[in-house]
N, C-alpha and C positions, 0 to 999 in steps of 0.2 A: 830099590833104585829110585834116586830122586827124578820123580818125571811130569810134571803136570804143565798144562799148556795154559798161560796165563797173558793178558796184555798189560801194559803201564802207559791211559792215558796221559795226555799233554798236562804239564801243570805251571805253576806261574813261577816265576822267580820269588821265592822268599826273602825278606828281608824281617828278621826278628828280633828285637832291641828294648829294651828300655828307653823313652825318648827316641823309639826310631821315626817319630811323626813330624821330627825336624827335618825328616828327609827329604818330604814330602815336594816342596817347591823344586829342590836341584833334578829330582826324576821327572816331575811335568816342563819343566822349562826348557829342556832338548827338544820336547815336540816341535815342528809348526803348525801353525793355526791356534783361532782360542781357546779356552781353555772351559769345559762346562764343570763346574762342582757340585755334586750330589750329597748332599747331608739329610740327617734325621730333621722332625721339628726344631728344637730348640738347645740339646744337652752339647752339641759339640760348637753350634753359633753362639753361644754365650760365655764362650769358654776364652783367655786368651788364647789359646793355640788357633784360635780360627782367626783372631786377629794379628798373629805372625805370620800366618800362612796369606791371606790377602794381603796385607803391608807387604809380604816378600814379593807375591806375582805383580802388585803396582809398581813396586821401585822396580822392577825389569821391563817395565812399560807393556805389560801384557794385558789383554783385554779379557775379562772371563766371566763367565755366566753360573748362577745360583738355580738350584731344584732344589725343594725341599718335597723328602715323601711321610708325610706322617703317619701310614698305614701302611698295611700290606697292599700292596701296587695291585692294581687292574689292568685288564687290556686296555681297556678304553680310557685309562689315565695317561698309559704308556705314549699311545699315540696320538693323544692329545701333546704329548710333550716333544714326542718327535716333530709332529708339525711344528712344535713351538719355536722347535731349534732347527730346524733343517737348514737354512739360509743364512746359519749366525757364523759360517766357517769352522767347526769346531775339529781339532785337532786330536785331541785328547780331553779323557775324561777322568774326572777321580771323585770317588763313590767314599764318602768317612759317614760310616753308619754301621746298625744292624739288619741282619740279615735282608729286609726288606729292601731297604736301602741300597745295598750289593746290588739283591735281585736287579733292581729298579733299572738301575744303571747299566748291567750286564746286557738288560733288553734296549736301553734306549742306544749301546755301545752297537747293539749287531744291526737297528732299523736305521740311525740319522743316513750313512751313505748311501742306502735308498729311498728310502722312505715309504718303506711296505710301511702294509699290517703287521703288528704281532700277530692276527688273526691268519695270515698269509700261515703259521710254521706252528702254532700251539698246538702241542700234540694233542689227540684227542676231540679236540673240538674247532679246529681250525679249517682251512680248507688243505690242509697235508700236503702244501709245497713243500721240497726240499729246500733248505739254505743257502744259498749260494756265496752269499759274504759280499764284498770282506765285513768283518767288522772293523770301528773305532778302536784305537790301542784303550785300556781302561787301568785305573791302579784301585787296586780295592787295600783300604784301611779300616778294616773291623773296629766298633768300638763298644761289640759284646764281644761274649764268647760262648758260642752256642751253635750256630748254621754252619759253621765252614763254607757259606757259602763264597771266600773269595779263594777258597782253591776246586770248583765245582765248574761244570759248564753249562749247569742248567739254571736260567732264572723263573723263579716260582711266579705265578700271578693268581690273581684269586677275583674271582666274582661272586659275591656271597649272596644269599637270598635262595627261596623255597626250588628252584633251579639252578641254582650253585654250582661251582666247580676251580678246582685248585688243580693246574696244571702247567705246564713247563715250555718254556723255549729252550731248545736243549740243540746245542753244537758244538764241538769243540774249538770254533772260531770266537766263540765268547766269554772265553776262558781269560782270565785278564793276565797281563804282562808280567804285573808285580802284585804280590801280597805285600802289603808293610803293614807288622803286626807289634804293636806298641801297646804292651800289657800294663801301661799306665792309663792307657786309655778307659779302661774299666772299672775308672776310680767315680766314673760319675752314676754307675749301674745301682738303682736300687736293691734293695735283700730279693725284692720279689722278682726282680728282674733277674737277679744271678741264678737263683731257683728253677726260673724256668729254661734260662740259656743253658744253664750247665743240664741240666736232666734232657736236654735236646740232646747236646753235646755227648754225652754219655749212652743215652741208647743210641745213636747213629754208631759210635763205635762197638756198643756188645753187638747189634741187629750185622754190622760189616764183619765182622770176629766170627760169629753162624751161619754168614750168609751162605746161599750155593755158590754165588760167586767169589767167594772167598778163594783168594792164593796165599803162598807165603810171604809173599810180600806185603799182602794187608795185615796177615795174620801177627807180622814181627812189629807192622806198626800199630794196629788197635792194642794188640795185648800191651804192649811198655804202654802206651796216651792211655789205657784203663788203670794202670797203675799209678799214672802222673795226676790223675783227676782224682783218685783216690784219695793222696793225697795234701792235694791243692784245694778242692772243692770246700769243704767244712772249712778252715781258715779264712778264705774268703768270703765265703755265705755269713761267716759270725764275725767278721771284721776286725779279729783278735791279731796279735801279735806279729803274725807269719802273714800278715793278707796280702801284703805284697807280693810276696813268693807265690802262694796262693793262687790270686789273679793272675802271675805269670804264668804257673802251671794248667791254669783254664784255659789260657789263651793259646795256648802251645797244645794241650789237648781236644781244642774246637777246632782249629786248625788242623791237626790230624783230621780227627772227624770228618773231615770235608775231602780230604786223602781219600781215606779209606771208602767211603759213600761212592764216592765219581768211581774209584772201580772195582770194587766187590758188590755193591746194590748193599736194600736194606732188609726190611723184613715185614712182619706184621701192625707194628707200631706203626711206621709211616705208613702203612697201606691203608691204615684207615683213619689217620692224622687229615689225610686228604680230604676226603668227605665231611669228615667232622667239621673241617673248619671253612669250609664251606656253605654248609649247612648253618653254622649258628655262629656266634663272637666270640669262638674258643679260640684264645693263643694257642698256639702250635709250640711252645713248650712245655707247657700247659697240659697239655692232651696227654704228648709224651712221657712227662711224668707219670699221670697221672694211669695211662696205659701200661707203663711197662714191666710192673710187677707182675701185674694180671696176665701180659700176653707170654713173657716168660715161664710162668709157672704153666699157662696151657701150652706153648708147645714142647717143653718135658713132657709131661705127663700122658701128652696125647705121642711121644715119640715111642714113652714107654712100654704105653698099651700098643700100638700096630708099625714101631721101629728103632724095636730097641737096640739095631747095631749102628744108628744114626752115629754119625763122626759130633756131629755139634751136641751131642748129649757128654761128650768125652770135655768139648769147649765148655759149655757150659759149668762143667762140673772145675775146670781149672779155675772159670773167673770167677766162680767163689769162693775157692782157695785164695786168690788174689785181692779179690773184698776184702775178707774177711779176717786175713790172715792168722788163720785158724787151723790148727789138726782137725783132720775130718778120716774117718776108717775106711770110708769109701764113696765110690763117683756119686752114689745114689746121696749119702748124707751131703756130700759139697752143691750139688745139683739142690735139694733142696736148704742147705745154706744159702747159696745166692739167691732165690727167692727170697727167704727171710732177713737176708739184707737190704733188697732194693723195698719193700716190703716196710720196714725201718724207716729208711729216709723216705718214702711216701708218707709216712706218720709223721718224724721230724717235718717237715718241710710242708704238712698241712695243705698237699697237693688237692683242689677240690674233684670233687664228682660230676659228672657229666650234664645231671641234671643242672648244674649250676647254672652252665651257657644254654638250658632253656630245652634240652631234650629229654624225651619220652620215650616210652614204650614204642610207642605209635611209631617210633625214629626207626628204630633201628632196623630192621628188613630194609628200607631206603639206605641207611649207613652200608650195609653190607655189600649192598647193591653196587655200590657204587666205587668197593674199597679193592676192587682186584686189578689197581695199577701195575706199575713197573717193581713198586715195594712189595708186594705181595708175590709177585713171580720169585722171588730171591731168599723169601722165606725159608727156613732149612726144615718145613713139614706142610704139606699141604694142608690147609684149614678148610671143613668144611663151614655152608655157611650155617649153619648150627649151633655150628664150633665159634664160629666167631659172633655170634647173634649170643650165649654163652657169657662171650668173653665180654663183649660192651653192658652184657646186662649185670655182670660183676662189677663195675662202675659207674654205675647210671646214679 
């Protein structure tokens, strides 16, 4: 009997197109009030599309205001920005960036109406108010594909240094209105940048695909977006023939990714993506790449030896069928197939080792310490910290 009890957060209206960033002015000009735009440094302001988009809100005689985040956003950048703007009237907000970006936005979307702290709601390290709202409406236009963060509700922030920490403003008031996801937008991503967005993009959806919180409704959407990244991904990373299609197909499976994450959770890779990057100058695609052969193959093997009727050992073994698209004799051979496909594109793709971003031995008990977030609760096998002190030293 089909029975299992599942919920379907709030999510944003999508809008997915080619060229859909023409949209962009006709969805903010209903608002009232002005208008704040949140961009990366420099790849989308140099572009003409960012001088359509301003010549369209001037000739509507609209007044609007520029952020630029060239990092992973801080608290203390956040609310410097909210004071910045608290008094400039703003209406509506629209975030055209990477994932940071989004973040950025999402948190300055839920503070301008009052003008807390992010320090007021950041899980973990905050003073653990509740949210009360509202937020700012916001329109997120992704221009990787990688975070899904503009279908998520939580904006990531990061404070890096020897006490570090990577944690979340998480509501579902801050969930933005519209997605507008325009897969031409990812014509300006370097090779190293697709590398690490898509191998984001990709473990968020196997880590949603095992999670414990996994339903069927994650389950119908990770498994097709693993197959669309499949492949999408190589055409776009090699810039061949199809990278159009390619890119589409990223942007459409980052997108999931950010689906499936907000409501099935993720796994071991994010739970210790957190610290990591924290702790040292490790992009967070980066990490995940560079994590997720290694954390894959431990939680098989460790499912094998003390749970082997685990359900995500049966997942596992289909999304390397799926990979791979390979005859395989049995779950245990595809289980280890997919290993030695992600395994593969870890080699292709020259993902570095840990030591690169500057840790050690000495690191990891602090890594570990510090990796039993909300990702690691969703995990589909308990890791000891052994196990996972193990698993980082497979990568270091």
């Amino acid at each position: 009997m089909f029975n299992q009890d599942f919920q379907i957060a709030r999510l944003p209206a999508v809008h997915f197109a080619t060229g859909a960033i023409d949209k962009l002015p006709s969805l903010l000009l209903p608002y009232t009030g002005n208008i704040l735009l949140v961009t990366g440094k420099a790849a989308f302001t140099d572009s003409p599309r960012w001088q359509h988009l301003t010549q369209t809100l001037n000739a509507a005689g609209r007044t609007w205001h520029h952020v630029r985040i060239s990092d992973e956003p801080s608290p203390e950048q956040i609310d410097a920005l909210v004071k910045e703007h608290r008094d400039h009237q703003i209406g509506v907000i629209a975030a055209i960036g990477g994932g940071s970006v989004l973040d950025a936005a999402k948190a300055i979307a839920g503070l301008l109406p009052s003008g807390d702290s992010v320090l007021d709601y950041l899980e973990g390290v905050g003073k653990g108010l509740t949210y009360q709202g509202p937020a700012l409406p916001w329109i997120a236009v992704p221009t990787t594909a990688g975070t899904g963060s503009e279908a998520t509700k939580n904006a990531v922030l990061s404070s890096r240094g020897e006490a570090g920490y990577k944690k979340s403003f998480r509501d579902e008031q801050l969930v933005a209105q519209v997605a507008l996801i325009d897969p031409d937008l990812l014509d300006t991503c370097s090779q190293a940048q697709l590398a690490a967005n898509g191998m984001d993009a990709f473990t968020q959806l196997l880590e949603s695909w095992v999670s414990l919180g996994a339903s069927p409704f994650t389950d119908a959407l990770s498994s097709h977006a693993m197959a669309i990244f499949r492949d999408g991904f190589w055409p776009a990373y090699n810039n061949d023939e199809n990278a159009g299609e390619g890119r589409a197909k990223m942007a459409y499976a980052s997108m999931i990714s950010g689906i499936t994450l907000a409501q099935a959770g993720l796994g071991s890779v994010h739970g210790l993506a957190a610290p990591l990057g924290a702790f040292f100058p490790a992009p967070h695609g980066e990490v995940c790449g560079t994590l997720l052969a290694a954390a894959t193959k431990a939680n098989i093997e460790i499912m094998r030896r003390r749970d082997n009727q685990n359900p995500a050992l049966v997942k596992y073994a289909e999304a390397g069928v799926l990979l791979s698209n390979r005859y395989v004799s049995s779950a245990e051979e595809a289980q280890d197939t997919l290993i030695e496909v992600l395994e593969d594109w870890q080699e292709k793709l020259q993902l570095p080792r840990l030591s690169t971003y500057g840790m050690t031995e000495k690191d990891i008990d602090r890594v570990v310490k510090n990796a039993r977030g909300n990702s690691m609760k969703t995990n589909p096998v308990q890791l000891t910290n052994g196990e996972l002190a193990a698993l980082i030293q497979s990568r270091l």
